[in-house]
N, C-alpha and C positions, 0 to 999 in steps of 0.2 A: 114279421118285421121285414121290411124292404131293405135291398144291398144297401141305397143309402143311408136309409133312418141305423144298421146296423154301423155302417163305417164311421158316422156321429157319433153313436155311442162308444164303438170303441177309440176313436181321439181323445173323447172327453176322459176315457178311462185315464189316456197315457196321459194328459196335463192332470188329472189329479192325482195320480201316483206319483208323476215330477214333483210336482207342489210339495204332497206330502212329504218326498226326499232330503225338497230345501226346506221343510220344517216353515213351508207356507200354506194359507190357506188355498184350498184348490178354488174358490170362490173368487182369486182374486185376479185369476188369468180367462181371460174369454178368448173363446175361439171364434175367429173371423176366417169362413169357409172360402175359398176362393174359388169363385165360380168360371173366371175368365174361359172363355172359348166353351163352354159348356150353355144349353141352351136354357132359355127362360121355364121351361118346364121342369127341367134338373132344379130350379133354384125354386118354385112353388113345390116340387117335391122337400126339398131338404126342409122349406118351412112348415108343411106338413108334421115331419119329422122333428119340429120342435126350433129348428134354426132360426135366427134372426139378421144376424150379421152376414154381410157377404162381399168378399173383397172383387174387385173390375183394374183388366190393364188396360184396356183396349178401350179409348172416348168414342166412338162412331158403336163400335158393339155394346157397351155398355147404356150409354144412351138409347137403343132400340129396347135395347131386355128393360130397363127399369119401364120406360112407357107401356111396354109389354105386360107386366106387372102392376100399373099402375091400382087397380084395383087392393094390391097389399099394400099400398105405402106406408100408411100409419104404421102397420106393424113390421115394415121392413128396416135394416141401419145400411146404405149402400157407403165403403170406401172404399174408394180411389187407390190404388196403389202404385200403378205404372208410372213410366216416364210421361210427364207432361210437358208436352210444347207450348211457348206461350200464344200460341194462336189458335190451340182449343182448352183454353180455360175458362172462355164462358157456358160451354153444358157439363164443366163438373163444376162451376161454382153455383148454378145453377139449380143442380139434381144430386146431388152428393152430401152427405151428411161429415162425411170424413176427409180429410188428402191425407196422406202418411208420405206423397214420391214430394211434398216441396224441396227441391235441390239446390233452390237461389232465391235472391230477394224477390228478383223481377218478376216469376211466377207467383208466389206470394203476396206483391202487390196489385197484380192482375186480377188474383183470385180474390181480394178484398175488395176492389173494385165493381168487381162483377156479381158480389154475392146478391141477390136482390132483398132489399132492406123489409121483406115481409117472412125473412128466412131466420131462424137462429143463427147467431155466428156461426161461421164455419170451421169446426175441430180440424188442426193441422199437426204434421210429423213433418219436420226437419227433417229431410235424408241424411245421414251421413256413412261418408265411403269411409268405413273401418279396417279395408285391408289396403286402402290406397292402389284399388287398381286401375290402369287408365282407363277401363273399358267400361267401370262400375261411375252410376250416376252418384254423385252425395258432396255433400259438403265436407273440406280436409275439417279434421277434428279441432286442430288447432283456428279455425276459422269458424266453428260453432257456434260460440261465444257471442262475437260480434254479432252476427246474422242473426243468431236468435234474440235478442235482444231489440233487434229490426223488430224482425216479423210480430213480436208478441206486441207493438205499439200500433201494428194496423186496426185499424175498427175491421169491423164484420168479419173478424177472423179470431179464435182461440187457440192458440198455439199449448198444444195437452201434450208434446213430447218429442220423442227422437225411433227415429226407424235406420234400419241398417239391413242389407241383402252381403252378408260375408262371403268370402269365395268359400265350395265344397271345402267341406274335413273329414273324415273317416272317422277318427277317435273321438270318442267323447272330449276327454282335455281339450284336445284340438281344435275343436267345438265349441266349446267354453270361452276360447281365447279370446274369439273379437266381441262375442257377449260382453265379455268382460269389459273390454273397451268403450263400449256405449253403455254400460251400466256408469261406470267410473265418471264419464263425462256428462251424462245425466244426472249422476249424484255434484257435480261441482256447479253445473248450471242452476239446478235448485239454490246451495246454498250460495249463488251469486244474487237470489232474489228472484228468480223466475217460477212461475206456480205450475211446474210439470207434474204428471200423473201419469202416464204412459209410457211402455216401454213396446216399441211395437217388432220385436224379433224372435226368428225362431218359424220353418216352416218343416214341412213334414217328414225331412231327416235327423232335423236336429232341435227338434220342439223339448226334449230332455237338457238338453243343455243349455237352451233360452231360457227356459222357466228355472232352471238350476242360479242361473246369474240374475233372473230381478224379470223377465219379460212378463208384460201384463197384457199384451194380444198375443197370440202366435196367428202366424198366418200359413192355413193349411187349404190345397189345395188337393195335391193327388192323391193322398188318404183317407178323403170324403168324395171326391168324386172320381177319382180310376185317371187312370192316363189317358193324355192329351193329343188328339190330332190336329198338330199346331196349320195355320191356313195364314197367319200373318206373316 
C-alpha cells in the first residue's frame, strides 16, 4: 500500500469512528481530499487509491491540474473551496462541479451566469464567517438568511448548503463550538423552506468534532497528502 492510498485509509478510519460516536452512519460523511498546491500526479494517485473528490484553492492551479487530468473527468468530483474573485469565476463555473467559498451574491450570480447551459447545475456552499473574524471570508450568520434565499433562486446553480473555515481550537468542546453554529443555522434555513443537504466542515484537526455536530463533507488536506510547501 502506498503513503497515500495508506493516509486515505486511515482518515476514512477517523470519519467513521466520528460518525459512529455521534451514533451516525459513517456513509453519511464524505471525504473531500484537498489537493491544493499538490501536483496532478498526487491527485491520479489518490484516485488510484480509490479517491474521487478533490477540493482546489488556487483558480489558475486548479484549472491547469483538472486539464492535466482531463482524461479522469467522468470519474473525477472537482470543488472549489478558496476565496473567489469575481473576475475569475468563469474557469470555476466552467470546470467545477462544486463552490463551497460563495461569500456574496455577486459571486454567485456570476457563477450562474457563467455556468455553461450543457453543464448540470452547479452544487454551491454559502460561506459563512462563524467566528466573525475580520480577516475570515463568509457571510455574518445573521445575514444567511437573506442571501441564501438569493442565491437558491438563480438558474444554473443548486445551492446544497453552508461551509465554514472556524478559527484554530485545541479542545474538542472548543471545536464543537462554531460547528455548532452552522449546524444550528443550517438546521433553521432548512425549516425556512430551503432544500439543504450539506454540511461542508471540519478539516484535518478537527474532522472529530465536525462530523460530532452534523458535517456531511470534511475537508481534509494534510492528512492525506503531508504538508504543504506554500509558493502562493
Amino acid at each position: 500500500m502506498t503513503d497515500l492510498a495508506h493516509n486515505l485509509e486511515a482518515v476514512q478510519q477517523r470519519i467513521a469512528a466520528a460518525a459512529r460516536n455521534a451514533g451516525r452512519d459513517p456513509q453519511s460523511v464524505a471525504l473531500l481530499a484537498v489537493s491544493k498546491t499538490f501536483p496532478a500526479q498526487d491527485v491520479r494517485a489518490a484516485h488510484v487509491a480509490g479517491q474521487r473528490a478533490f477540493g482546489e484553492n488556487y483558480v489558475q492551479e486548479s484549472v491547469e491540474k483538472i486539464d492535466a487530468l482531463a482524461d479522469l473527468r467522468a470519474s473525477l468530483e472537482w470543488h472549489f473551496i478558496g476565496p473567489l474573485q469575481s473576475n475569475k469565476t468563469r474557469p470555476v463555473a466552467e470546470r467545477f462541479d462544486w463552490v463551497h467559498s460563495v461569500d456574496r451574491l455577486k459571486i454567485a450570480q456570476r457563477l450562474s451566469e457563467q455556468r455553461p447551459a450543457s453543464m448540470a447545475p452547479l452544487n454551491v456552499c454559502l460561506q459563512i464567517n462563524v467566528s466573525g473574524e475580520a480577516s475570515k471570508s463568509g457571510v455574518a450568520p445573521q445575514e444567511a438568511a437573506r442571501i441564501a434565499h438569493e442565491i437558491a433562486a438563480l438558474p444554473n446553480l443548486r445551492l446544497r448548503g453552508l461551509m465554514s473555515i472556524p478559527e484554530p481550537e485545541t479542545t474538542l468542546e472548543a471545536q464543537r463550538a462554531p460547528h455548532r453554529v452552522l449546524r444550528e443555522l443550517f438546521d433553521a434555513l432548512r425549516a425556512s423552506g430551503l432544500a439543504l443537504d450539506t454540511l461542508s466542515m471540519g478539516m484535518s484537526a478537527d474532522l472529530e468534532a465536525a462530523v460530532l455536530e452534523g458535517a456531511t463533507i470534511v475537508r481534509i488536506g494534510t492528512a492525506v497528502f503531508g504538508a504543504r510547501a506554500y509558493s502562493h
